[in-house]
VOTI-72127 format. One record per residue (C-alpha): z, x, y; residue in three letters. Coordinates in steps of 0.5 Angstrom, whole numbers, padded with zeros to 4 digits, always signed. Layout:
ZXYALA;...
This chain:
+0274+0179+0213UNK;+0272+0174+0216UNK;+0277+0174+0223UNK;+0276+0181+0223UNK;+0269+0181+0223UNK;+0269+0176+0229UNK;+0275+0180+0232UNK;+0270+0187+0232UNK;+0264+0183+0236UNK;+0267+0180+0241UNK;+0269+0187+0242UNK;+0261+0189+0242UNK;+0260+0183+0246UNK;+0257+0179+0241UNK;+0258+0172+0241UNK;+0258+0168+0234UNK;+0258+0161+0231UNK;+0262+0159+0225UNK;+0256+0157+0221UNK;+0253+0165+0223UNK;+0260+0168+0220UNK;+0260+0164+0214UNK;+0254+0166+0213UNK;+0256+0174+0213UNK;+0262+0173+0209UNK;+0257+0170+0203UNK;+0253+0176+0205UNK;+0258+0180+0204UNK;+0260+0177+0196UNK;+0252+0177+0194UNK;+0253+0184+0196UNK;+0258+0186+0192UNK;+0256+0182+0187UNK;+0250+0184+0186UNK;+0252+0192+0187UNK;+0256+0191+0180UNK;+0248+0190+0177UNK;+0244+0195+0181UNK;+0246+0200+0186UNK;+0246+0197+0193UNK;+0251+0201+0197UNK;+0258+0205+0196UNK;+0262+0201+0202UNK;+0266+0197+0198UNK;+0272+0195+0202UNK;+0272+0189+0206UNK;+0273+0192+0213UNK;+0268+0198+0212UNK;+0263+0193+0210UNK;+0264+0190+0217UNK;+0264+0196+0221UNK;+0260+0201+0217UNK;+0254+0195+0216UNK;+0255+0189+0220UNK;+0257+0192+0226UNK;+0253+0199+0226UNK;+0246+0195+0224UNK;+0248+0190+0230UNK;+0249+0196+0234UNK;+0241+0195+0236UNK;+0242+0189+0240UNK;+0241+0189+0247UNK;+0235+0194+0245UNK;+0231+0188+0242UNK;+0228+0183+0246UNK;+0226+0176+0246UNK;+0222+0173+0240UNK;+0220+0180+0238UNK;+0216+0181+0231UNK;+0221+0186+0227UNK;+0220+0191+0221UNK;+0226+0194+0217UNK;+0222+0199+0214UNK;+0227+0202+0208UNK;+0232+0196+0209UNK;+0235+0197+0202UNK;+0241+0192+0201UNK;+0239+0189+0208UNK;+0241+0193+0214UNK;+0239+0193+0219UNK;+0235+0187+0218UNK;+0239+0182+0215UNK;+0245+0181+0220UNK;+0240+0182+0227UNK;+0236+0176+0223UNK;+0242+0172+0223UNK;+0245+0173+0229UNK;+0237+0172+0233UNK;+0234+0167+0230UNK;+0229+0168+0236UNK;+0226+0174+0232UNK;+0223+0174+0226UNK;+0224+0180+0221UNK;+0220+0183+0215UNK;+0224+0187+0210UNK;+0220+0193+0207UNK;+0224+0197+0201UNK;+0219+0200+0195UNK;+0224+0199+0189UNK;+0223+0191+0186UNK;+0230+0190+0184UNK;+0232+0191+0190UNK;+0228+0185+0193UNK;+0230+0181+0188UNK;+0237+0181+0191UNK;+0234+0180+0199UNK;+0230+0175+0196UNK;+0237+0171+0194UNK;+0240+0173+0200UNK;+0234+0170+0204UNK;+0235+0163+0200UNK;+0244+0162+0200UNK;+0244+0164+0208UNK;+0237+0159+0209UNK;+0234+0164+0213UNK;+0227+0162+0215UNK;+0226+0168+0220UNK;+0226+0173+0214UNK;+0221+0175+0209UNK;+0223+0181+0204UNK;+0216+0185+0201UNK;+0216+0190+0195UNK;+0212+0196+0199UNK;+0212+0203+0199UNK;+0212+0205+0207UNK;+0207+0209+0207UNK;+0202+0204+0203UNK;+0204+0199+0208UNK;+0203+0202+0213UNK;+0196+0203+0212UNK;+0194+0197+0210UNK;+0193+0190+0215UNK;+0201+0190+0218UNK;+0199+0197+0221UNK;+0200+0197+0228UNK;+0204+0190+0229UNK;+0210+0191+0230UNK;+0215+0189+0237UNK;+0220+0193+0234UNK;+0221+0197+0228UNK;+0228+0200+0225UNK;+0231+0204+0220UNK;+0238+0207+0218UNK;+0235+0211+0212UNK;+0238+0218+0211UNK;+0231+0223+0212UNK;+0231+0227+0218UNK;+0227+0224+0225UNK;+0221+0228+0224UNK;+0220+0224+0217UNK;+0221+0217+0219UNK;+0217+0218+0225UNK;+0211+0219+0219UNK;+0213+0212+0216UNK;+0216+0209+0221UNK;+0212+0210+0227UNK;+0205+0207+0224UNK;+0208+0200+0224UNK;+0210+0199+0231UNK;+0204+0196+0236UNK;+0203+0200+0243UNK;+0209+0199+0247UNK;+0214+0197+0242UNK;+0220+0201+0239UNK;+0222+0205+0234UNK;+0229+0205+0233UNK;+0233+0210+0229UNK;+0239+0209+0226UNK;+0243+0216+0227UNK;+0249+0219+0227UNK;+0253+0225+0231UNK;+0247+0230+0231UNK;+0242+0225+0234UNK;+0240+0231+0239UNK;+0239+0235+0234UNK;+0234+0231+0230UNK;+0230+0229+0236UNK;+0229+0236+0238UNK;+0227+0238+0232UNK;+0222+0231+0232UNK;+0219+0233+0238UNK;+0213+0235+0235UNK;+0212+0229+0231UNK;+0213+0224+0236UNK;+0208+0227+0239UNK;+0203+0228+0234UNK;+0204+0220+0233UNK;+0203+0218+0240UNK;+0209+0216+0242UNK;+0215+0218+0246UNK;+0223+0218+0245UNK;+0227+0215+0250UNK;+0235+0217+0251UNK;+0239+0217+0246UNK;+0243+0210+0245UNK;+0251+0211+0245UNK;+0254+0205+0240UNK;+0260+0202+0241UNK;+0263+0201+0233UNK;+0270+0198+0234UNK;+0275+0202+0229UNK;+0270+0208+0228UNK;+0271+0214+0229UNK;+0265+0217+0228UNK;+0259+0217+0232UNK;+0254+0212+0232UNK;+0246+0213+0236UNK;+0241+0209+0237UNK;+0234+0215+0238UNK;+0229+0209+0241UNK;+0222+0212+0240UNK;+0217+0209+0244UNK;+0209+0208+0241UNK;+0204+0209+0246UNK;+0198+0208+0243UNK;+0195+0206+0236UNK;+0198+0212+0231UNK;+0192+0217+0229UNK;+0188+0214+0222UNK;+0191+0220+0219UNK;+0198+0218+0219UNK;+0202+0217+0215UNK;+0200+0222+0209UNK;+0203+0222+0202UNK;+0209+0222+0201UNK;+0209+0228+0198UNK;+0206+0231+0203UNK;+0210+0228+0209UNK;+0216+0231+0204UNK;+0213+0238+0203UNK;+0210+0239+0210UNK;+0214+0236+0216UNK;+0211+0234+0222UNK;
C-alpha cells in the first residue's frame, strides 16, 4: 500500500514525507481492524482504500487555505478530515459524527497517529450547529450521501462569513447543485464552480461543489432533523 499511496500523490502533486505515509499505512490497519468490530467502511481492498478515501478525501486540497479552522461534519470513519489533517499540519480539524462508537475509534486514531491538530466530538450535526461552534468555521466539508440541499441544512451553519463549504460529490454534482439553489439561497450563501478532481486510477467522476457563506446563516436553521429530512429546502 504504502509505495502505491505515494505513487497516486505525486500523481495529484502531493508531496509526502515517510513519517506522513506511515502514519496512513497505521490508519488504514486501525481501520480495518476496527471495521471487524463496528461498521466503518465497506472499501477494504488496500489499493481502493488509497483511491476511494485517501485520495478522493485529499482531493479538497488546493481549496483549503493556509491555517484554516475546519469542521467535518458527518466524518464517520475519519474522511475528509483525518488524511487533510495529516498532510496540513497548518490547519486544525474537528471531527463531528453523532454515533459515540465511532468517536471512540477516531479518538484512537488521533492518539497512535500524535495528531495534535485534530479533535473528535459525539454531536448530532443540527445540535452542533446551534450551539457556540455556530458560524465559526474557515472551512466546513462533507462526503456524507444526502443530497446537497440537505447538507447545506447541516452544514452551512457552521461556516463563518466568507468561508466554504465544500461537498464531496459524485458525477451528478450539477444536478444536485440545481436542485440546491433554493437552499443555499436561503442559507446566505452561494455556490461557486463545481471542482473537477483528479483521482489516479478512477474511473469514476469526482467533484468538489464549493459553497460560499455570505452572511450569518438565519437563526432559524438548521431545523430538526426530521423535519430538514421530511421537507427539504
Amino acid at each position: 500500500m504504502k509505495n502505491y499511496l505515494k505513487e497516486c500523490l505525486l500523481k495529484m502533486n502531493i508531496e509526502i514525507t515517510e513519517e506522513r505515509l506511515a502514519k496512513f499505512i497505521k490508519y488504514s490497519e486501525l481501520l480495518l481492524d476496527w471495521n471487524t468490530k463496528i461498521n466503518l467502511t465497506a472499501i477494504t481492498e488496500p489499493h481502493e482504500i488509497v483511491k476511494k478515501h485517501f485520495c478522493d478525501s485529499l482531493s479538497s486540497l488546493p481549496l483549503i487555505k493556509q491555517n484554516a479552522n475546519v469542521a467535518d461534519i458527518g466524518t464517520g470513519a475519519g474522511f475528509p478530515g483525518i488524511p487533510l489533517a495529516i498532510v496540513r499540519d497548518d490547519i486544525t480539524v474537528l471531527l463531528v459524527d453523532s454515533l459515540n462508537k465511532r468517536i471512540r475509534f477516531l479518538e484512537e486514531v488521533i492518539y497512535e497517529l500524535s495528531l495534535t491538530n485534530v479533535k473528535a466530538v459525539h454531536l448530532r450535526a443540527e445540535e452542533g450547529a446551534k450551539g457556540t461552534i455556530r458560524d465559526s468555521f474557515d472551512v466546513v466539508t462533507a462526503r456524507a450521501v444526502a443530497p446537497l440541499n440537505v447538507l447545506c441544512e447541516y452544514c452551512l451553519p457552521y461556516v463563518k462569513p466568507g468561508g466554504l463549504f465544500l461537498a464531496y460529490k459524485g458525477e451528478k454534482a450539477k444536478e444536485e447543485l440545481d436542485a440546491a439553489q433554493n437552499a443555499i439561497e436561503k442559507l446566505c450563501a452561494e455556490a461557486k464552480d463545481i471542482f473537477k478532481c483528479f483521482i489516479p486510477d478512477s474511473s469514476m467522476s469526482h467533484n468538489i461543489i464549493p459553497v460560499l457563506k455570505k452572511c450569518n446563516t438565519p437563526k432559524v436553521y438548521p431545523r430538526a432533523s426530521a423535519k430538514i429530512s421530511k421537507s427539504p429546502l
